[in-house]
C-alpha positions, 0 to 999 in steps of 0.5 A: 659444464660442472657437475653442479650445473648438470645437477641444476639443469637435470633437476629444472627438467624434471620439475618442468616435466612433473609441473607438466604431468600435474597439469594435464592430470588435473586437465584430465580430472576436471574433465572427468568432473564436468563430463560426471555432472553431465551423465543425466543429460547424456543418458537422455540423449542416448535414450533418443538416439536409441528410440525405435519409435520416435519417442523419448520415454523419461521413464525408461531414462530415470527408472525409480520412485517418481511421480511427476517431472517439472522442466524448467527453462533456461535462466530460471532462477533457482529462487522461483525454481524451489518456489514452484517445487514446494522447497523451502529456502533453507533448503533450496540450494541443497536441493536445487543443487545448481542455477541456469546461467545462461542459454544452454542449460534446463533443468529436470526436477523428478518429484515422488510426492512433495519431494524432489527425488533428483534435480538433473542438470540438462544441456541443450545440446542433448536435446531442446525440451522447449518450449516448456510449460515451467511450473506445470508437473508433468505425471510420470505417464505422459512424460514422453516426447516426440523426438523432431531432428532440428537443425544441422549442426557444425559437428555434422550431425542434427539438434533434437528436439523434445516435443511433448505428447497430447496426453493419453485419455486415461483408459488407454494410458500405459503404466510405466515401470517403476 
C-alpha cells in the first residue's frame, strides 16, 4: 500500500468518526431539547409522586403570580384554546406557544388577571387530568387534585390520574402561597 493510499484510508476514517461524533451530538441535544420542553410536566409528575397526602397542589408546582388555571384536553385547537383565554389572533400563536396533536399532550394555561403568565405543555403520561371542564378557569385555591394510581404500565410502575376536588366552602379555604 502507497502512502497516498494511507493517507486516503486515515482521512476516510476520521471523516466517518467525526460524522459519527456530529451525529450522536446532535442526538444528544435534541434530546436535551425536547427533555427542556418537557420540564413543566415532569415537575407535575414529581409534586405527585412527592405527595404525603394524596393530593397534587398546583400551586406549590408553579409557585408565582397566577390566579386561575384553565386545563384543556387533548386535540384542543389552538384557535378555540386563545378564544376561551381572551388572546387575540395576532397574538395567539405567541402565547399558545404549541397545538395538541394528538392523545398524549394537555395543556395548562396559568392566567393572573386577562393575562396568560405561562402556557405548560403537559404529557399525559405524567398524569391524566381528564376529564376536563375545558374553557372552566379554575382559581388558584382549589387547583388541587386528587391523586388515584391508574393502570399498570409496561415500564412496571401505575398511570396517575388528576382528580379534581369539591371546591372548599369559602370559610375554610386555605390561601395558597404566591
Amino acid at each position: 500500500m502507497s502512502r497516498v493510499d494511507g493517507f486516503v484510508r486515515k482521512a476516510m476514517l476520521a471523516a466517518c468518526v467525526g460524522a459519527i461524533l456530529l451525529i450522536g451530538l446532535a442526538g444528544v441535544g435534541v434530546t436535551i431539547l425536547l427533555s427542556w420542553d418537557d420540564a413543566d410536566s415532569k415537575a407535575i409528575w414529581r409534586h405527585a409522586l412527592a405527595s404525603k397526602d394524596g393530593q397534587l397542589r398546583l400551586y406549590e408546582v408553579f409557585p408565582g403570580e397566577w390566579d386561575h388555571v384553565y386545563v384543556f384536553a387533548p386535540y384542543m385547537p389552538r384557535g378555540s384554546v386563545c378564544r376561551t383565554l381572551g388572546v387575540t389572533p395576532v397574538d395567539c400563536e405567541r402565547v399558545v406557544t404549541f397545538e395538541s396533536q394528538d392523545d398524549g399532550a394537555m395543556s395548562l394555561a396559568l392566567v393572573a388577571g386577562a393575562r396568560v403568565v405561562r402556557y405548560v405543555e403537559h404529557g399525559r403520561g405524567n398524569g391524566d387530568f381528564g376529564p376536563v371542564a375545558t374553557g372552566r378557569p379554575v382559581p388558584r385555591a382549589q387547583a388541587v387534585y386528587r391523586i388515584v394510581a391508574g393502570e399498570a404500565l409496561s415500564t412496571g410502575s401505575r398511570s396517575l390520574a388528576f382528580v379534581a376536588l369539591e371546591p372548599p366552602s369559602s370559610a375554610a379555604m386555605p390561601v395558597p402561597p404566591r
